[in-house]
C-alpha positions in Angstrom: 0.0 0.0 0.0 2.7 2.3 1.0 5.3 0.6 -1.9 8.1 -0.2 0.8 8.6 -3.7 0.3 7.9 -6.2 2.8 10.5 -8.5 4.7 10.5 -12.2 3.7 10.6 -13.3 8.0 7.7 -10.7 8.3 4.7 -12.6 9.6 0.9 -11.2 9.3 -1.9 -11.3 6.8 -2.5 -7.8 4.4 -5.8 -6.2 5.4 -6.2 -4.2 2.3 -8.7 -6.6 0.6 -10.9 -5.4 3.9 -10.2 -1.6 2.8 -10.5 -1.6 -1.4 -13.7 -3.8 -0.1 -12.6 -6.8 -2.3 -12.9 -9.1 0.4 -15.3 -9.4 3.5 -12.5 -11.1 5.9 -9.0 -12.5 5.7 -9.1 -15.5 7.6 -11.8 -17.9 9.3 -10.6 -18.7 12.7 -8.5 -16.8 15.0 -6.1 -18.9 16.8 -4.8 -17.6 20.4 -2.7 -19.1 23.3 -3.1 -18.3 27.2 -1.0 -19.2 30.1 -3.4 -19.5 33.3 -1.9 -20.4 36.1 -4.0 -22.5 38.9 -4.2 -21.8 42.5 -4.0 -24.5 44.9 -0.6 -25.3 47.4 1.4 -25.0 44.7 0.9 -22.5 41.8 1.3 -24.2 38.4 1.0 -22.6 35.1 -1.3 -24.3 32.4 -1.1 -24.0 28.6 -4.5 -23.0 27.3 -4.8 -23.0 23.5 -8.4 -21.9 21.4 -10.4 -21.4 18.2 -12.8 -18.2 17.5 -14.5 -18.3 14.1 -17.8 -16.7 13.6 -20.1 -19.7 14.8 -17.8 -21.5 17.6 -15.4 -20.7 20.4 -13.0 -23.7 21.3 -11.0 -23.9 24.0 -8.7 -26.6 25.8 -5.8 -27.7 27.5 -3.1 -31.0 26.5 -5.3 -32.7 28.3 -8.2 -32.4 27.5 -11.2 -29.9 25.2 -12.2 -27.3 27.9 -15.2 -25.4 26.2 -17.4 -25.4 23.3 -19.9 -22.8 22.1 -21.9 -22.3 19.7 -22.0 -18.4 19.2 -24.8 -17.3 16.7 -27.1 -19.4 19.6 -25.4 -18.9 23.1 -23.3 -15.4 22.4 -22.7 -15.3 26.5 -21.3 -18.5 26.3 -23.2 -20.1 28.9 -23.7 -23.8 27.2 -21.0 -25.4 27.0 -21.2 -28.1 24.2 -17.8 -29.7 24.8 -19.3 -33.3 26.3 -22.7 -33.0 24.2 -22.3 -35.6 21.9 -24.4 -34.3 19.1 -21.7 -32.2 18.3 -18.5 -34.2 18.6 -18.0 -33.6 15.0 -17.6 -30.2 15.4 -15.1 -30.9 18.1 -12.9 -33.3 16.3 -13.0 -30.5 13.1 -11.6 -27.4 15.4 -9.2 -29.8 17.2 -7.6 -30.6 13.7 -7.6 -27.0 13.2 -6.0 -25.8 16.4 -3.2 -28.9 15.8 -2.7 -27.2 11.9 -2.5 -24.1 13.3 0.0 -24.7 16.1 2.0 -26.7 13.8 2.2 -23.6 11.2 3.4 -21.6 14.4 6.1 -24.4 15.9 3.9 -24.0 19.1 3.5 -26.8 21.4 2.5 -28.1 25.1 5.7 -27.2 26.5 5.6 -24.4 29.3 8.0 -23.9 32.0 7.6 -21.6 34.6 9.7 -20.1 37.4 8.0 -17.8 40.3 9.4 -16.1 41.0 12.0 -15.7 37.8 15.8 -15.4 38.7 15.5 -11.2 37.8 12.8 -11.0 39.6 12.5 -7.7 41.8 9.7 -6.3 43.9 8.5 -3.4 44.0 10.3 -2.0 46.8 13.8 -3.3 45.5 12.9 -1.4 42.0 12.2 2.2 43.7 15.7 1.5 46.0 17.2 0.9 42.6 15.5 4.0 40.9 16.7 6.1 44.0 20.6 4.7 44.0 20.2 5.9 40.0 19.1 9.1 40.4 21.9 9.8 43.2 24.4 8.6 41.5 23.2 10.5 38.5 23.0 13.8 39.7 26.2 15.8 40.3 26.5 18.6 42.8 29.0 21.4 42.4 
C-alpha cells in the first residue's frame, strides 16, 4: 500500500482486501494461546490453546477440550457443548484445526515456569534501585 517492500521473515496477513472492499474477511478462525496459572498449594501454570470463528469458540488444555460454544445461539457463552455428543463432529474439526495451526506456528504443550524468575524484583527493591540511579546521577558542584 505504501510501496516499501515487505520482509520475507515478516509474519501477518494484508488487510487491504478489507479496505479496497474486495474481500469481506482474511481468515476464518482466530487462533490464540493463554497461560493460566491455577491456585492450589502450589501454583502451576497451564497452557491453554483456542479457536474463535464466527459460529464457535473452542478452547482446551493438552489434556483435555475445555469449552465449546456455539456463538450465533449462546453469544454469553453459557452452554457449554464440549461433552454433548451431538456435536462431537464439530469438536474433532476445530481440534484438527488448532493442531494445523500450532504446527504452522512451531507452538507446542511445553511451558516452563519459574516464580518467581531469577530477575525477579519487587516493587520496593525497584524504587531503591530507581533512587541509587538518580543519586548517582546527579552531580552537585
Amino acid at each position: 500500500l505504501c510501496g516499501i517492500s515487505i520482509p520475507e521473515q515478516n509474519q501477518g496477513v494484508s488487510y487491504l482486501s478489507l479496505l479496497d472492499e474486495t474481500a469481506k474477511s482474511t481468515r476464518d478462525a482466530i487462533y490464540y494461546q493463554v497461560c493460566a496459572e491455577r491456585e492450589g498449594p502450589e501454583r502451576f501454570p497451564v497452557a491453554e490453546r483456542g479457536l474463535r470463528t464466527r459460529e464457535w469458540l473452542y478452547v482446551r488444555t493438552e489434556a483435555r477440550p475445555l469449552a465449546l460454544y456455539h456463538l450465533p445461539s449462546d453469544p454469553l457463552e453459557i452452554n457449554n457443548l464440549v461433552a454433548d455428543a451431538r456435536y462431537a463432529d464439530v469438536l474433532e474439526e476445530l481440534d484438527g484445526q488448532l493442531g494445523q495451526q500450532m504446527n504452522a506456528l512451531e507452538d507446542d504443550w511445553g511451558l516452563e515456569a519459574h516464580f518467581p524468575p531469577p530477575d525477579f524484583q519487587t516493587h520496593a527493591e525497584g524504587e531503591r534501585y530507581r533512587q541509587e540511579l538518580i543519586r548517582k546521577a546527579i552531580v552537585e558542584p
